[in-house]
N, CA, C and O atoms as CSV, one atom per row, in Angstrom:
chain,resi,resn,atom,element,x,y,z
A,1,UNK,N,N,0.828,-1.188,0.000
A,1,UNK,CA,C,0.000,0.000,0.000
A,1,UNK,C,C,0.869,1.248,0.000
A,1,UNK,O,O,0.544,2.308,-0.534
A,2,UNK,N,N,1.878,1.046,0.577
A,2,UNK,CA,C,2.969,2.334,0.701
A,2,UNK,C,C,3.778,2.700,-1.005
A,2,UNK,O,O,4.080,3.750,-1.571
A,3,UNK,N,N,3.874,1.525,-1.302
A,3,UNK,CA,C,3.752,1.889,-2.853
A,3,UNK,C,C,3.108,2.438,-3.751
A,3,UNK,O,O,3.463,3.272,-4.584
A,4,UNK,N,N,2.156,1.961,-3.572
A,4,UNK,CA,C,1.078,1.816,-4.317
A,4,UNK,C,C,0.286,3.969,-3.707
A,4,UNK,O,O,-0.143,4.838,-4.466
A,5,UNK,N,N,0.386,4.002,-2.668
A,5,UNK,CA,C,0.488,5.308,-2.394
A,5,UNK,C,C,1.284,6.661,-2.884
A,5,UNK,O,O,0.866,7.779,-3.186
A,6,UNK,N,N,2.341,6.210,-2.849
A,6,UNK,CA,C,3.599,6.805,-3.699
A,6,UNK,C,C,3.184,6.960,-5.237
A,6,UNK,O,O,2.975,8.086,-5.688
A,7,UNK,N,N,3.080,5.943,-5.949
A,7,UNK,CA,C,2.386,5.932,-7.095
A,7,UNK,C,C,1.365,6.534,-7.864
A,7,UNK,O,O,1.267,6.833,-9.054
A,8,UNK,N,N,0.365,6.669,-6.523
A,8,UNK,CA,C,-0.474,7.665,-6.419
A,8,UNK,C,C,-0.123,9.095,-6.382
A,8,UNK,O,O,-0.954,9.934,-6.732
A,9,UNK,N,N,0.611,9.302,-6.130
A,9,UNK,CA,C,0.986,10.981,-5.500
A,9,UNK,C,C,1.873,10.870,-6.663
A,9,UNK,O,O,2.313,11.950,-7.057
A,10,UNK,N,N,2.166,10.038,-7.176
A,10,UNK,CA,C,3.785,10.080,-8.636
A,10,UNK,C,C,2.462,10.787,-9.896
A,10,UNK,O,O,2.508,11.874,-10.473
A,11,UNK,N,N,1.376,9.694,-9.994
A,11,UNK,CA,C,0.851,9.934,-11.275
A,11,UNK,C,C,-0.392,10.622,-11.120
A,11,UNK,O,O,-0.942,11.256,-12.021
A,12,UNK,N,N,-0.852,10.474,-9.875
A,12,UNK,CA,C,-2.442,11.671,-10.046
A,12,UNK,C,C,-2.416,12.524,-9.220
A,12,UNK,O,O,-3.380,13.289,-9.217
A,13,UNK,N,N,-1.345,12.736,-8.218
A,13,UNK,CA,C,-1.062,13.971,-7.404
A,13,UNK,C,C,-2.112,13.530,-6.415
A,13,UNK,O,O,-3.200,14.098,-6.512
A,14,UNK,N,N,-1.992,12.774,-5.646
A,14,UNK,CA,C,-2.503,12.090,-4.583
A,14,UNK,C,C,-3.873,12.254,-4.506
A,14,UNK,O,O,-4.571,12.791,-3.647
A,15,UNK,N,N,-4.173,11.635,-5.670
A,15,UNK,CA,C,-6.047,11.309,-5.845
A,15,UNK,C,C,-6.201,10.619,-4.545
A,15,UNK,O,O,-5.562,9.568,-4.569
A,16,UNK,N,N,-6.953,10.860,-3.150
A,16,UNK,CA,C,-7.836,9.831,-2.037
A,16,UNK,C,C,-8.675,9.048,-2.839
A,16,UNK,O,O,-8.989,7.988,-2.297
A,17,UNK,N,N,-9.260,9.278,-4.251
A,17,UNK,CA,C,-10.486,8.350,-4.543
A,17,UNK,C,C,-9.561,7.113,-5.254
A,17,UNK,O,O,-9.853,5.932,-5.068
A,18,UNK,N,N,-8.454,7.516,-6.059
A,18,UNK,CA,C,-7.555,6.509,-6.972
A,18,UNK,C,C,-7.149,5.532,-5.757
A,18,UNK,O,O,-7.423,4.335,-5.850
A,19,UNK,N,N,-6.378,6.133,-4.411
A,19,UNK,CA,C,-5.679,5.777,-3.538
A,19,UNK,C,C,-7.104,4.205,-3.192
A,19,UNK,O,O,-6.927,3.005,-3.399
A,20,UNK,N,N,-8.485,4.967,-2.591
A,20,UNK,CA,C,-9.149,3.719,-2.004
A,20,UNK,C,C,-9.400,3.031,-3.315
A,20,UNK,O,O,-8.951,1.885,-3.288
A,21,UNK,N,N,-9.881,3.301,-4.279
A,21,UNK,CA,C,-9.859,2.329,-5.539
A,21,UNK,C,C,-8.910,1.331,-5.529
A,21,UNK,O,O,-9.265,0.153,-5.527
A,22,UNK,N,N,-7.711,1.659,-5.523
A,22,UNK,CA,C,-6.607,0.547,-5.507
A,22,UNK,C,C,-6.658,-0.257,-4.147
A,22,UNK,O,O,-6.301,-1.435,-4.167
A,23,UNK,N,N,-7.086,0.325,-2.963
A,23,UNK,CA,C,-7.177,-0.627,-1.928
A,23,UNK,C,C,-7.940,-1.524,-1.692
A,23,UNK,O,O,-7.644,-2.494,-0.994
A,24,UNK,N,N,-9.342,-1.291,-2.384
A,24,UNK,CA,C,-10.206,-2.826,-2.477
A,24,UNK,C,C,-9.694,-3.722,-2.941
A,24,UNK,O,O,-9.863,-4.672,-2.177
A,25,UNK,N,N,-8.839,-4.155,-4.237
A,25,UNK,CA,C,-8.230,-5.356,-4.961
A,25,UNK,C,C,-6.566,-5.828,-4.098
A,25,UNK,O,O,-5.888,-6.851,-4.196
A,26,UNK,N,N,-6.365,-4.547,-3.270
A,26,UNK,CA,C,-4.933,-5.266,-2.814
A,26,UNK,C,C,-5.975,-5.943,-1.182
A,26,UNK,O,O,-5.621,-7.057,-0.796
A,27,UNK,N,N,-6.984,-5.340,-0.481
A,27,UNK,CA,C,-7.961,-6.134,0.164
A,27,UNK,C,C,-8.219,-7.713,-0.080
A,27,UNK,O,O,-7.929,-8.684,0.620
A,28,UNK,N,N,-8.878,-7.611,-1.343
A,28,UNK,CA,C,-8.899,-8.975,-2.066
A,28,UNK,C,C,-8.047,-9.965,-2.061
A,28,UNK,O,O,-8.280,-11.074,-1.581
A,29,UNK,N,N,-6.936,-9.590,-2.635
A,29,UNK,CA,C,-5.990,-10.150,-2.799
A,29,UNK,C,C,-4.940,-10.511,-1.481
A,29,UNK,O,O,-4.471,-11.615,-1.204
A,30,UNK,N,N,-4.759,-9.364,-0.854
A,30,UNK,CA,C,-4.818,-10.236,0.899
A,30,UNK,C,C,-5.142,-11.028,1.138
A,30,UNK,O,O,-4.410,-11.988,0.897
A,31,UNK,N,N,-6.163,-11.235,1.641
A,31,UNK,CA,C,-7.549,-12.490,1.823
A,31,UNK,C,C,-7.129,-13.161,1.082
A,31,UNK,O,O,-6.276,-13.773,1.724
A,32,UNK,N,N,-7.111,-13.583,-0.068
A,32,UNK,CA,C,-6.558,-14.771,-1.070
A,32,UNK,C,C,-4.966,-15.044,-0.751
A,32,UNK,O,O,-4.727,-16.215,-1.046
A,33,UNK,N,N,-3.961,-14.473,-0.323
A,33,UNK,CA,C,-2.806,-14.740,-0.224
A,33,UNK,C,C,-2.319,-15.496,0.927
A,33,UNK,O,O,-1.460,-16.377,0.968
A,34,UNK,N,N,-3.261,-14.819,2.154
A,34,UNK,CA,C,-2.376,-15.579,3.314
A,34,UNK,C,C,-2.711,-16.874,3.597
A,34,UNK,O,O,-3.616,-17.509,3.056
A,35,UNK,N,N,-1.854,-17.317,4.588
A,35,UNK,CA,C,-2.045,-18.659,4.414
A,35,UNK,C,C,-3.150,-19.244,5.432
A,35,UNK,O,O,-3.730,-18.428,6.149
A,36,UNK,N,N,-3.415,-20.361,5.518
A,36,UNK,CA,C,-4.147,-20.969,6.209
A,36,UNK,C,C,-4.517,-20.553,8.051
A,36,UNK,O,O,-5.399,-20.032,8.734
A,37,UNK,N,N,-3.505,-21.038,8.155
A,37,UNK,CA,C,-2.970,-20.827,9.788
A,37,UNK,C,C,-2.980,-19.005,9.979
A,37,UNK,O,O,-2.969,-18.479,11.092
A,38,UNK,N,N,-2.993,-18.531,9.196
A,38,UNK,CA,C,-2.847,-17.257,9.437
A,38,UNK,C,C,-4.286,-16.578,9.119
A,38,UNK,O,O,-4.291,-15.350,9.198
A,39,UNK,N,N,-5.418,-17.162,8.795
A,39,UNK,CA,C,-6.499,-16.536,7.996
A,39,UNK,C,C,-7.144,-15.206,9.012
A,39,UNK,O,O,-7.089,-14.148,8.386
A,40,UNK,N,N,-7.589,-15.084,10.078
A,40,UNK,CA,C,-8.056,-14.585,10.835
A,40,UNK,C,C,-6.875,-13.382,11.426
A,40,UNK,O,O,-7.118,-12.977,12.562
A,41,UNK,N,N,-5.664,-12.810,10.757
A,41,UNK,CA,C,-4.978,-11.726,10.542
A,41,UNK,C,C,-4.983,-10.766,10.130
A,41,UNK,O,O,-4.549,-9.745,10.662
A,42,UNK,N,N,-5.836,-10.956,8.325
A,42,UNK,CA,C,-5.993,-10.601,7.267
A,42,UNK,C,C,-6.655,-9.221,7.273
A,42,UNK,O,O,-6.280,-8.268,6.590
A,43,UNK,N,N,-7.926,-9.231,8.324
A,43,UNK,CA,C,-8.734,-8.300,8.633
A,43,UNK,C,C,-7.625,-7.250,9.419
A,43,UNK,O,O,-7.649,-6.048,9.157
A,44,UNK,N,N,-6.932,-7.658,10.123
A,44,UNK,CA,C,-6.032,-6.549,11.141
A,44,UNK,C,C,-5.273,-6.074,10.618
A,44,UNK,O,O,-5.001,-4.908,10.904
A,45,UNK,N,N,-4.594,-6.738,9.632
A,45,UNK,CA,C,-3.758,-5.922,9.283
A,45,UNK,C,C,-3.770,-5.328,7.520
A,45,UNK,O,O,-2.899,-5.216,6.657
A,46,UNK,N,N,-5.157,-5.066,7.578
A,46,UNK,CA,C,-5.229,-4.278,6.091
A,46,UNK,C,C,-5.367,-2.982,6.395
A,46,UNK,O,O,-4.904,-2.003,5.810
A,47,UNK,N,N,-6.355,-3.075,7.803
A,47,UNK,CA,C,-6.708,-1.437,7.967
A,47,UNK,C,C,-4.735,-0.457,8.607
A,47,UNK,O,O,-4.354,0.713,8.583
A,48,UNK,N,N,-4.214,-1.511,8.972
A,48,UNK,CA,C,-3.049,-0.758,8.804
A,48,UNK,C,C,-2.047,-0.627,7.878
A,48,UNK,O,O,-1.117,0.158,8.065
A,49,UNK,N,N,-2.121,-1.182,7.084
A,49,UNK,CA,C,-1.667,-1.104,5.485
A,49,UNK,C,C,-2.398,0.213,4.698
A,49,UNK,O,O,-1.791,1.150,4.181
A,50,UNK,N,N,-3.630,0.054,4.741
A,50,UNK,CA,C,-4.369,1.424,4.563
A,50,UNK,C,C,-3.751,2.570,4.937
A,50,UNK,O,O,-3.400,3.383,4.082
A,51,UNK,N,N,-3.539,2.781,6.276
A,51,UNK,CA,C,-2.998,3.976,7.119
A,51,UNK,C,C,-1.298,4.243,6.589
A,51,UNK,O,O,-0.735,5.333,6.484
A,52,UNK,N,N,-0.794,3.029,6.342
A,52,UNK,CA,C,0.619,2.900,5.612
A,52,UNK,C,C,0.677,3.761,4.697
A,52,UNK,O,O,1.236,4.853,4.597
A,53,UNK,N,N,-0.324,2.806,3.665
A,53,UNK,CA,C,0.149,3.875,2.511
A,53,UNK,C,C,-0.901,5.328,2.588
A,53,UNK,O,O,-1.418,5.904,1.631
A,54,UNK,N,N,-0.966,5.550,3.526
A,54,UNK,CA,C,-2.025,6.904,2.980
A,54,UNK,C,C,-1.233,8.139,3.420
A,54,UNK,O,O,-1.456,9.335,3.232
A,55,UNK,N,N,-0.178,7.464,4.103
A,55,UNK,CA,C,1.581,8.580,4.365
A,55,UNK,C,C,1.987,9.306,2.928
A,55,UNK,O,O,2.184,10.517,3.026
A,56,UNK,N,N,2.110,8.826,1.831
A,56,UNK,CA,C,2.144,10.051,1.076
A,56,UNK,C,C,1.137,10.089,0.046
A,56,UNK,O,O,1.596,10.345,-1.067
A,57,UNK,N,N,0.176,9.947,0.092
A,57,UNK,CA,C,-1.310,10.552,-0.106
A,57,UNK,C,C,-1.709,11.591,0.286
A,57,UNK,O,O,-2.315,12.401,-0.416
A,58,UNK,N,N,-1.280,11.810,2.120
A,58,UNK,CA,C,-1.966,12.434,2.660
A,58,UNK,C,C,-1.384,14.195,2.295
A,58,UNK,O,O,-0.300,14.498,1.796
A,59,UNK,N,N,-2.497,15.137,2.731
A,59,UNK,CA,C,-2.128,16.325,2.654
A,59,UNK,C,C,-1.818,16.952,3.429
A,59,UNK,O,O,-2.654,17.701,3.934
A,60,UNK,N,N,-0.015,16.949,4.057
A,60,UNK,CA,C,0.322,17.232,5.091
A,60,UNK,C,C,1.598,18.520,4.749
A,60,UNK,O,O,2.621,18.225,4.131
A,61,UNK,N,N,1.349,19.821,5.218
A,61,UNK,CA,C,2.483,20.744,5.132
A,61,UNK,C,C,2.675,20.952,6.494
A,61,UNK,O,O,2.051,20.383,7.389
A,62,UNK,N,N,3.716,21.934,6.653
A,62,UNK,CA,C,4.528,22.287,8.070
A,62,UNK,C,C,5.095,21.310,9.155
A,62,UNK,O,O,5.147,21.586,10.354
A,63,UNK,N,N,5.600,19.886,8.473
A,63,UNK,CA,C,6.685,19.702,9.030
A,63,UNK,C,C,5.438,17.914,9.468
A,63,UNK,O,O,4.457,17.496,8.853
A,64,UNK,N,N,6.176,17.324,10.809
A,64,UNK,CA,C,5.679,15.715,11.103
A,64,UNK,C,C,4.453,16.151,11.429
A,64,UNK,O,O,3.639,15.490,10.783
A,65,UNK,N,N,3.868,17.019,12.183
A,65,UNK,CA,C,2.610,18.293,12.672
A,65,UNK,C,C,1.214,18.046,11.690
A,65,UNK,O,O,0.111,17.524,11.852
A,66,UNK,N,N,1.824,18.628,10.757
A,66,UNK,CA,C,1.709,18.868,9.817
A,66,UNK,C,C,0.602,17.486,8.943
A,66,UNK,O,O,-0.567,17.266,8.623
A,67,UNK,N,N,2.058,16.836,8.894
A,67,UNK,CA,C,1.585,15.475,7.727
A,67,UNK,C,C,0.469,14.702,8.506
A,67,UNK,O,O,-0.536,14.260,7.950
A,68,UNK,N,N,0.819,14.538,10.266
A,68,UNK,CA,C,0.171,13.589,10.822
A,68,UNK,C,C,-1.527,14.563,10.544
A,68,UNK,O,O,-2.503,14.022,10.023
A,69,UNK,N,N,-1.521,15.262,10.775
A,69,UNK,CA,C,-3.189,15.847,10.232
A,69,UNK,C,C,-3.547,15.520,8.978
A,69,UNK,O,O,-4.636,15.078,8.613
A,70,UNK,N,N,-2.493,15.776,8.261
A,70,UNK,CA,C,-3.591,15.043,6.920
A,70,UNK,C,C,-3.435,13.704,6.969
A,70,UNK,O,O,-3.702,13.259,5.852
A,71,UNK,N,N,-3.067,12.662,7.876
A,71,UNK,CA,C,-2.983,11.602,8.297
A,71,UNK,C,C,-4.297,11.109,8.816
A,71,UNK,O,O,-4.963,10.231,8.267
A,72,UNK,N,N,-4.642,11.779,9.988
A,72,UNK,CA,C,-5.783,11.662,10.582
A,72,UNK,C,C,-7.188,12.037,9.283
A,72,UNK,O,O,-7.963,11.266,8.717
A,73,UNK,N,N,-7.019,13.589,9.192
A,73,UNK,CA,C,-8.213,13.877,7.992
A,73,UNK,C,C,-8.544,13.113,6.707
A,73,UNK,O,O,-9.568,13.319,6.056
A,74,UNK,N,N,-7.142,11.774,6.233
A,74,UNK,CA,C,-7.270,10.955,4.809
A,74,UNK,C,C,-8.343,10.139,5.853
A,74,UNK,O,O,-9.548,10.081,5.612
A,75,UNK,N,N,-7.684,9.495,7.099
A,75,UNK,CA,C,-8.923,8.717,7.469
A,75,UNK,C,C,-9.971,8.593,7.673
A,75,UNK,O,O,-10.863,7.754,7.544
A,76,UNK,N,N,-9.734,10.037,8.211
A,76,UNK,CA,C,-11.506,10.147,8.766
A,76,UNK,C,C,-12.568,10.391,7.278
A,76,UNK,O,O,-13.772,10.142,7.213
A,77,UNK,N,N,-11.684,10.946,6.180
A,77,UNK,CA,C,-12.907,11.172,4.840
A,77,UNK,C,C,-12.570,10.067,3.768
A,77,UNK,O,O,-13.119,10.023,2.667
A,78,UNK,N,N,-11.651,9.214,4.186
A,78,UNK,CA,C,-11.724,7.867,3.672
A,78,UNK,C,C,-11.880,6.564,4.096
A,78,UNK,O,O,-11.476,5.512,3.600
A,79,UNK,N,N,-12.509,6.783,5.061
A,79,UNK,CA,C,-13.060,5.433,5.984
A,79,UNK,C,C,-14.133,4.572,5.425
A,79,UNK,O,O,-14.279,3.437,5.878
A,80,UNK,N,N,-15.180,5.191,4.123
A,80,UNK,CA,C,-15.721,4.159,3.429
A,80,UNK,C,C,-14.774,3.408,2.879
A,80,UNK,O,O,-14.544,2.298,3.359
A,81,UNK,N,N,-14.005,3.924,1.688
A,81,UNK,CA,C,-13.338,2.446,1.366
A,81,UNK,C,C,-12.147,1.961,2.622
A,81,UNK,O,O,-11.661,0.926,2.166
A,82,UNK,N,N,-11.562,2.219,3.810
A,82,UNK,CA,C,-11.710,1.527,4.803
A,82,UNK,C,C,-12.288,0.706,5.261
A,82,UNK,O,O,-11.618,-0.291,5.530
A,83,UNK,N,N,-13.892,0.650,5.618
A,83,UNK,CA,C,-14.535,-0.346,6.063
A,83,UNK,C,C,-14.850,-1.152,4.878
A,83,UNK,O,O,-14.688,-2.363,5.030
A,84,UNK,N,N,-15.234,-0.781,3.817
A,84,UNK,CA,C,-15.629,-1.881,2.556
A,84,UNK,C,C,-14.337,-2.579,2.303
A,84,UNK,O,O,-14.365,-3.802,2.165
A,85,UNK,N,N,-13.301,-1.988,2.234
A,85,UNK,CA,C,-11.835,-3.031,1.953
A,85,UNK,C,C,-11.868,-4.245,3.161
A,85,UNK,O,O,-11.754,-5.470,3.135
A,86,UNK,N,N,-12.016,-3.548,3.894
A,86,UNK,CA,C,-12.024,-4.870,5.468
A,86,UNK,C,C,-13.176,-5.526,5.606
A,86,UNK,O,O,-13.120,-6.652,6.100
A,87,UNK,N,N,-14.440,-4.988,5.215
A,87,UNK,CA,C,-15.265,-5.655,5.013
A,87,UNK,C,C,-15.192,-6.878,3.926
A,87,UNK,O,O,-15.374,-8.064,4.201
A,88,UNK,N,N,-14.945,-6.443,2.881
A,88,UNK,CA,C,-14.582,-7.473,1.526
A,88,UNK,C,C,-13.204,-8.332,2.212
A,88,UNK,O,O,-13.349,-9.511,1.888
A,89,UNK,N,N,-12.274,-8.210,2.814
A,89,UNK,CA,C,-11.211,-8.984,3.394
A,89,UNK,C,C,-11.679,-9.957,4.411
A,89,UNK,O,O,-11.257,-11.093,4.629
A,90,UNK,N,N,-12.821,-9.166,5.108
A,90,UNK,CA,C,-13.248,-10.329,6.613
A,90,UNK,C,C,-13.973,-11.010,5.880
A,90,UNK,O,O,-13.630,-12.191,5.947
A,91,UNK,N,N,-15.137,-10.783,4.948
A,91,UNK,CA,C,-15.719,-11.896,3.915
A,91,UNK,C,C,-15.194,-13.003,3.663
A,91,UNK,O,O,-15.549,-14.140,3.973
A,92,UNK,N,N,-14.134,-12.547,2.956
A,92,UNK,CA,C,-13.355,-14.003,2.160
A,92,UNK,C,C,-12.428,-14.731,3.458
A,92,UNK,O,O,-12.309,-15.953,3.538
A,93,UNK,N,N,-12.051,-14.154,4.055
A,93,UNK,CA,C,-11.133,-14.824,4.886
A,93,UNK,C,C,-12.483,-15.263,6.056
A,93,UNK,O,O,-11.932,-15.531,7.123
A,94,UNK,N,N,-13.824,-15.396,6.172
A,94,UNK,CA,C,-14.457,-16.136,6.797
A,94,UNK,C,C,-14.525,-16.857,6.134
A,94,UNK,O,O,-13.840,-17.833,6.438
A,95,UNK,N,N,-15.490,-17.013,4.516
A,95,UNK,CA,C,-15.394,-18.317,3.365
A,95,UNK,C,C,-14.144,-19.089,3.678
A,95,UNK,O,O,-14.397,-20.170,4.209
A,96,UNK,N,N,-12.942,-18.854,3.511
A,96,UNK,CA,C,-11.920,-19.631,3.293
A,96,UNK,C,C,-11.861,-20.409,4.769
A,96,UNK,O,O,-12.146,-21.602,4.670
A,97,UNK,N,N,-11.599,-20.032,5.891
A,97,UNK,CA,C,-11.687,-20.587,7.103
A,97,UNK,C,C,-13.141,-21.044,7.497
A,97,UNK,O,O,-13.184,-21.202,8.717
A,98,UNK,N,N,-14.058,-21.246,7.035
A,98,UNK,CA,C,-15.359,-22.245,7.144
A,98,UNK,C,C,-14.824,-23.639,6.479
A,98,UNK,O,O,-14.588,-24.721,7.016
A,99,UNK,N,N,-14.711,-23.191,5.015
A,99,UNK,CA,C,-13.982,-24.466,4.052
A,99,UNK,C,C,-12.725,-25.074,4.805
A,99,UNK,O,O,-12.658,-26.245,5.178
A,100,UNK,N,N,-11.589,-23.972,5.001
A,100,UNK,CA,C,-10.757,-25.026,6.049
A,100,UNK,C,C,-11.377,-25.729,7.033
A,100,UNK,O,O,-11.218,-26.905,6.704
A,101,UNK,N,N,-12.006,-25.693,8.070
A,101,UNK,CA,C,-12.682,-26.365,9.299
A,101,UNK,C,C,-13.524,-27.723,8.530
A,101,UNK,O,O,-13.389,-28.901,8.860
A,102,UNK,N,N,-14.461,-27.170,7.368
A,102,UNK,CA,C,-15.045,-28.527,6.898
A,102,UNK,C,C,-14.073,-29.322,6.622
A,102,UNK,O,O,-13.916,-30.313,7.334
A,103,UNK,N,N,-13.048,-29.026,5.335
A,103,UNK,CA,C,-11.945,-29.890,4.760
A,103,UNK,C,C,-11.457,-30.937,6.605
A,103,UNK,O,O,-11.526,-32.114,6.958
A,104,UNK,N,N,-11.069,-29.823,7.165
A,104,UNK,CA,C,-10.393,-30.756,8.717
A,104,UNK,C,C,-11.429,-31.768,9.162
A,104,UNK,O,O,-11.141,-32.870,9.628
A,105,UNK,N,N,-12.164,-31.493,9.054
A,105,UNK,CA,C,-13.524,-32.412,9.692
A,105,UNK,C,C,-13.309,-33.355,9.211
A,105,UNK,O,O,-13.126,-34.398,9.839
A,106,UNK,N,N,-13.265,-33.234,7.743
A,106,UNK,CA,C,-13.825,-34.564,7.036
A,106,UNK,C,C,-12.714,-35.916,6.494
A,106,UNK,O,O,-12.841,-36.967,5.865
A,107,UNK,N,N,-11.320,-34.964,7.330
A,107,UNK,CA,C,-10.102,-35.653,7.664
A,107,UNK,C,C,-10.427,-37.049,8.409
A,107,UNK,O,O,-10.453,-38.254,8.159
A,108,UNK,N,N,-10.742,-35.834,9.859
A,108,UNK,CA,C,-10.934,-36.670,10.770
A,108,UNK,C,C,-12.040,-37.910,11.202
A,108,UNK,O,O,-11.877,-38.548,12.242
């Protein structure tokens, strides 16, 4: 996301709407990546990946002061795609850990 933030601020001059656009599919794709044993992570640590990359997104002058306010203000007026990214992440990573528990069951 810290890339992918950067990127943002490289090519659209730190679009917030480009920025959450790109965070639903790296959401997704979370959820699809981690592993098994780890499924129930996925949700915790997107919303701080979010906050990661929204470091140079955000609209911060006069110094650390400064940035951390537009730190706080990206969140607070981008917290829909916040909750829909984690929402769409706790989704799949419940699907996938239901199917794990059946698959174990039917081990045993």
């Amino acid at each position: 996301m810290f890339l992918l933030g950067c990127l943002d601020h490289l090519l659209f001059g730190a679009s917030m709407t480009v920025y959450g656009v790109l965070f639903v599919p790296v959401c997704v794709l979370t959820a699809l990546w981690v592993r098994g044993g780890d499924l129930l992570t996925a949700p915790v640590v997107v919303p701080i990946a979010f906050a990661v990359g929204l470091l140079p997104v955000a609209d911060g002058k006069g110094g650390l002061l400064g940035r951390l306010m537009g730190l706080f203000t990206g969140l607070a007026t981008q917290a829909g795609w916040l909750y829909g990214g984690t929402l769409v992440a706790g989704v799949i990573v419940l699907v996938r850990r239901v199917r794990w528990v059946r698959r174990r069951r039917r081990r045993i």
